[in-house]
C-alpha positions in Angstrom: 44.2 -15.9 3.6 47.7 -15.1 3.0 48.3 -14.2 -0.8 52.0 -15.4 -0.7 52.9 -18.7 -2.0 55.8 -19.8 -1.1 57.7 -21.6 -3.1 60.1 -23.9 0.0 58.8 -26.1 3.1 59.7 -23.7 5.8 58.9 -25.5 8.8 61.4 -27.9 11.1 64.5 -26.8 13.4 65.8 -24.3 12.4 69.3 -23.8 14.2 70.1 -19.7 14.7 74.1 -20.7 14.8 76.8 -18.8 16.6 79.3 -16.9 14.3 82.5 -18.8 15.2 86.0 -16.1 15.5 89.4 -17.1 16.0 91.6 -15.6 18.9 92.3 -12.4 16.8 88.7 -11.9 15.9 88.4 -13.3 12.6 85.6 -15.5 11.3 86.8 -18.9 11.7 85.9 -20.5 8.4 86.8 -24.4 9.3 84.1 -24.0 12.9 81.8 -22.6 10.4 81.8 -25.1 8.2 82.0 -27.8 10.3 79.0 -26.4 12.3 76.6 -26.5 9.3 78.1 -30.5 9.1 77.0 -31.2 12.8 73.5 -29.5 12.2 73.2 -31.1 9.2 73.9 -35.0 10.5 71.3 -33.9 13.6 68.8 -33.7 11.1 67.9 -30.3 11.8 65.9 -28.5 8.6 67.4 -25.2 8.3 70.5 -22.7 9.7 69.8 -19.1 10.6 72.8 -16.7 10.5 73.4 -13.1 11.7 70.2 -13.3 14.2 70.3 -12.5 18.0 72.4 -15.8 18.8 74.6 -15.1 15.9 75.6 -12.2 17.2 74.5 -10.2 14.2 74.4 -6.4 14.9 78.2 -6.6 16.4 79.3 -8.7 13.1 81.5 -6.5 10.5 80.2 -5.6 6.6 82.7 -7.8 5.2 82.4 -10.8 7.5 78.5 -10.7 7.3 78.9 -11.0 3.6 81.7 -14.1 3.9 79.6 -15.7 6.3 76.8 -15.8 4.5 78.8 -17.3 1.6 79.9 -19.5 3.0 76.9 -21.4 4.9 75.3 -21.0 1.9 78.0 -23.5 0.1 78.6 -25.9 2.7 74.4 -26.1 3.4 73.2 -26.2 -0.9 71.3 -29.4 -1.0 71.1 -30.3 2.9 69.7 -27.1 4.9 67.5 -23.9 3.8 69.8 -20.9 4.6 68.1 -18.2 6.6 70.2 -14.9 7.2 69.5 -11.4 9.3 69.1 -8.2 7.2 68.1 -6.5 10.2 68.5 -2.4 9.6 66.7 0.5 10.3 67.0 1.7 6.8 64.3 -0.4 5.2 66.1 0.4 1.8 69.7 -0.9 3.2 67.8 -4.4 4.4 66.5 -5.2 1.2 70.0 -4.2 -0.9 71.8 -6.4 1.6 68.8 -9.1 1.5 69.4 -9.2 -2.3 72.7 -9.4 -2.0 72.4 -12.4 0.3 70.1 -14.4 -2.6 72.0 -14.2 -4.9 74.5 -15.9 -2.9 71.8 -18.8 -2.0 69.8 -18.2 0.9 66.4 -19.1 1.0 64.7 -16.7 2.9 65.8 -13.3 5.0 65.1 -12.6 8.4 64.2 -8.6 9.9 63.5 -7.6 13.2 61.9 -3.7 13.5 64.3 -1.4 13.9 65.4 0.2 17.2 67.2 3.3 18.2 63.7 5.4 19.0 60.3 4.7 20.3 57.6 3.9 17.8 54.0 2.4 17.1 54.2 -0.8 16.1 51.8 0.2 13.1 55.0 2.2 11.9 57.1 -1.1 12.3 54.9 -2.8 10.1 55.3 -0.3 7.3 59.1 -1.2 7.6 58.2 -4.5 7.1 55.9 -3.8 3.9 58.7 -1.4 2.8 61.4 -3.9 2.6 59.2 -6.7 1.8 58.4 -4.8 -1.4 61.9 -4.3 -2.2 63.3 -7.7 -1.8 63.9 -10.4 -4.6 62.7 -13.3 -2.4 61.0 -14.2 0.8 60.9 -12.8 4.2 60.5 -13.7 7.7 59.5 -11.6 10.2 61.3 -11.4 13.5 59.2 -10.4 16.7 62.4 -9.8 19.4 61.0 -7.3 22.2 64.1 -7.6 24.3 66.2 -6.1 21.9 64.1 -3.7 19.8 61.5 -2.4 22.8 58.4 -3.2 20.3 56.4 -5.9 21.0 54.2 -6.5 17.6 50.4 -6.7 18.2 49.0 -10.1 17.1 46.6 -8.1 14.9 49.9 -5.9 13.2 51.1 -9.7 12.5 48.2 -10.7 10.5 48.0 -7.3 8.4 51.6 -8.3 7.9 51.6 -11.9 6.9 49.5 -10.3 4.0 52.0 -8.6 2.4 53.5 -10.3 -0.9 56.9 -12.2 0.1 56.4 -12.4 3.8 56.2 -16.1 4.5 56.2 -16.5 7.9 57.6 -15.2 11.6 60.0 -15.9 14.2 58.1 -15.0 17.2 60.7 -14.6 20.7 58.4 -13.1 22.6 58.1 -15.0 26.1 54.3 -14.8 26.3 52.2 -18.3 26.1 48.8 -16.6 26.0 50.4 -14.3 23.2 51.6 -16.7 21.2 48.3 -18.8 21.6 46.8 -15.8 19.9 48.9 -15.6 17.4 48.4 -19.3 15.9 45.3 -19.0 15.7 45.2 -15.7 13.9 47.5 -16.9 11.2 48.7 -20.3 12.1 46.3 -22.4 10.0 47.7 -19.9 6.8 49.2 -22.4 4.4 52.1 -20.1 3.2 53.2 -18.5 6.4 55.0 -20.2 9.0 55.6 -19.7 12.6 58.8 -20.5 13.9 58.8 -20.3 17.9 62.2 -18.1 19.1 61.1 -18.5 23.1 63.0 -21.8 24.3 60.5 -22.1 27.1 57.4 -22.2 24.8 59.0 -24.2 22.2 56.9 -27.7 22.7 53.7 -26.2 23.7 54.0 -23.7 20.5 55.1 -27.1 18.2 51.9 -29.2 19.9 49.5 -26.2 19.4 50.1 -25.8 15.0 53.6 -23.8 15.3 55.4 -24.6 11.8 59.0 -24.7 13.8 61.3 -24.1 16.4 64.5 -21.4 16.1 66.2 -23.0 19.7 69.6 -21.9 20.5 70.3 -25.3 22.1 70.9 -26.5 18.7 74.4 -25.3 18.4 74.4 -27.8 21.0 72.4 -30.8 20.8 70.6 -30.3 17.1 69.4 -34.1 17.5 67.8 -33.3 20.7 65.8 -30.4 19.1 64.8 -32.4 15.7 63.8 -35.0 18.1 61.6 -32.3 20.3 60.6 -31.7 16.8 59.3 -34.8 15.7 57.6 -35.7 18.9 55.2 -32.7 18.5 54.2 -33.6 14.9 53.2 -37.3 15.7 51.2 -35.4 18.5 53.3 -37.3 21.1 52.7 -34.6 24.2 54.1 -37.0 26.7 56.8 -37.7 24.5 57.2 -33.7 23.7 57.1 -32.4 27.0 60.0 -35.3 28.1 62.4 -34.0 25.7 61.2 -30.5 26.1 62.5 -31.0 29.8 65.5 -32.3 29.1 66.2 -29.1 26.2 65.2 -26.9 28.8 67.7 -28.5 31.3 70.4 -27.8 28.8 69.3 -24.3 27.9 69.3 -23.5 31.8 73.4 -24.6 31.8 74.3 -21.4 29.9 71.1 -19.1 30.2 70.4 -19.5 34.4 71.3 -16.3 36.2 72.5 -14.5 33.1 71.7 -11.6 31.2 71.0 -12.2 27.4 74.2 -11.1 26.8 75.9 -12.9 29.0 74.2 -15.8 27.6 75.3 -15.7 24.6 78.9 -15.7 25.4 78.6 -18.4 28.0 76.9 -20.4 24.3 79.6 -20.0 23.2 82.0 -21.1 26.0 79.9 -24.3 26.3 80.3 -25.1 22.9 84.1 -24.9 23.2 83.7 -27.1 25.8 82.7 -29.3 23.3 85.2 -28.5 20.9 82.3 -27.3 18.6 84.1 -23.8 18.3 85.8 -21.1 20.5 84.9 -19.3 23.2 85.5 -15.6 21.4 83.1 -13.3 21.6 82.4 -10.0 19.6 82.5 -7.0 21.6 80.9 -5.6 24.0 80.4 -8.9 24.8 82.9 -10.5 27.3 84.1 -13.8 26.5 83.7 -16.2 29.4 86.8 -17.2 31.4 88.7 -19.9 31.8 86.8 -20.7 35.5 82.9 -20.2 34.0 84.2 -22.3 31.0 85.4 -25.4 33.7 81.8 -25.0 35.4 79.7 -25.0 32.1 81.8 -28.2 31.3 81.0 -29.8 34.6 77.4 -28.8 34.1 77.4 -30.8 30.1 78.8 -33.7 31.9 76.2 -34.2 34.4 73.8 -33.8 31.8 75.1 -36.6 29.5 76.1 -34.6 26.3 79.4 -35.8 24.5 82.7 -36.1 26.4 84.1 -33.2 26.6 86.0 -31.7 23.7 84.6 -34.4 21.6 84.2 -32.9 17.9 88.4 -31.1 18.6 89.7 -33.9 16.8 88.2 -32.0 14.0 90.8 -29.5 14.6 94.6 -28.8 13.9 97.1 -29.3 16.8 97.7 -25.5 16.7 93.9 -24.6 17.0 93.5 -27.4 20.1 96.9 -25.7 22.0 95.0 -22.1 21.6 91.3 -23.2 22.8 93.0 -26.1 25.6 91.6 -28.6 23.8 93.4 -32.6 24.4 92.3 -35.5 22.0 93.3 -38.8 23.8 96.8 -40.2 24.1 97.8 -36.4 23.9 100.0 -34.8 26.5 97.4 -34.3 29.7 94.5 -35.8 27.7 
């Protein structure tokens, strides 16, 4: 048994948010907020910030830090506050992790570091090593495709162990390997695994997963806390209808696209839907004007909200930069 005892429910949707920029490349404080609003009225449980989706190793010192505190404010009281300390100096992660709880997030989020080959037994010891340095709890994030180490089921249960490590966010794409890994530590009371693969999101929730970290909740959060739901009443007919139907919407920016590219066409979609813009930090590309038109026609024939429904949350001046037309309004 794990000798952590955690102190918050981690378990739900937990929505690994996009870090909205303006035009010039500056964090966009208003789509910020109003993003942690829209996840909030979904009903999801949690945000994560400054993860893969979020764009995190391409985000700037400063603006990690503002982001941070602000999710934190808007979310006290509604959402637990995840946030990416990902570093390959374990003693870096763990200053910026306390830094980041004493602004109000609830637990921290590290991947193993990249840059050179290793044995995953060596990742682990990053983990313990900033584990022990932290002021609070951490969850730790298996992401092959970005860090070339797949952790061993086994290295995972030596890990979950370790004092302050409540629970990880698995994103490996491997159903038999993630089978294994519930039932090494899924029936732990105080460690929590979060799914991170879209694609084995409801079989992972049906089979004792603690929760789901899907991307398509910057775009449909009520979709995924539905997804949610369904599995924890044991509804697999239920599960696997809405699991479709996510999958369908994941497909509209993730078909025939590199992760990368992925992200940025996210991001076009959700300007689209006048959740935020379509920028991009670099070396990403942003998406264009024509790939923006065909993600659109792609959210219409799946049903979401008319297009550029939340840009009445906007300014005029914000609307004229992203394209955006409310009713009534010249062309709308």
């Amino acid at each position: 048994m794990s000798t952590n005892a955690s102190r918050k429910n981690h378990r739900g949707v937990i929505v690994p948010m996009v870090t909205p920029l303006t035009p010039r490349g500056e964090l966009d404080q208003p789509a910020v907020e109003r993003l942690v609003e829209f996840f909030w009225k979904g009903g999801v449980h949690g945000v994560f910030v400054l993860g893969t989706t979020g764009e995190g190793a391409s985000v700037p010192s400063l603006m990690r830090e503002w982001l941070v505190r602000i999710v934190a404010d808007c979310a006290r009281g509604r959402l637990l506050v995840y946030a990416g300390i990902s570093n390959d100096s374990a003693r870096d992660s763990a200053a910026t992790g306390n830094r980041y709880f004493r602004r109000g997030v609830d637990a921290v989020v590290a991947h193993a570091p990249g840059g050179y080959e290793r044995h995953p037994e060596q990742s682990a010891q990053y983990f313990a090593e900033v584990a022990r340095q932290l002021d609070g709890e951490l969850i730790i994030y298996n992401m092959p495709l970005t860090t070339n180490v797949s952790l061993p089921v086994d290295v995972c249960g030596e890990i979950a162990r370790k004092p302050r490590v409540i629970g990880i966010k698995d994103s490996e794409n491997d159903a038999e390997r993630l089978e294994a890994l519930l039932q090494r530590v899924g029936g732990q009371e105080s460690f929590s695994v979060f799914v991170g693969s879209g694609a084995l999101m409801a079989s992972g929730l049906l089979r004792g997963a603690r929760g789901i970290v899907p991307s398509v909740g910057n775009l449909a959060p009520a979709l995924c806390r539905r997804l949610y739901d369904c599995a924890v009443q044991a509804d697999s007919q239920g599960t696997e209808a809405l699991h479709r139907r996510f999958m369908d919407l994941a497909q509209v920016y993730q078909k025939g696209r590199t992760l990368e590219q992925s992200l940025a066409a996210l991001k076009g979609a959700m300007a689209c839907l006048g959740l935020c813009g379509p920028d991009v930090f670099p070396p990403l590309t942003p998406t264009s004007a024509a790939e923006r038109a065909a993600l659109a026609a792609e959210l219409a024939r799946l049903g979401l909200p008319e297009l550029g429904a939340h840009a009445d949350q906007y300014p005029a001046s914000v609307r004229a930069e992203h394209g955006w037309r409310l009713r009534g309004e010249a062309g709308g």
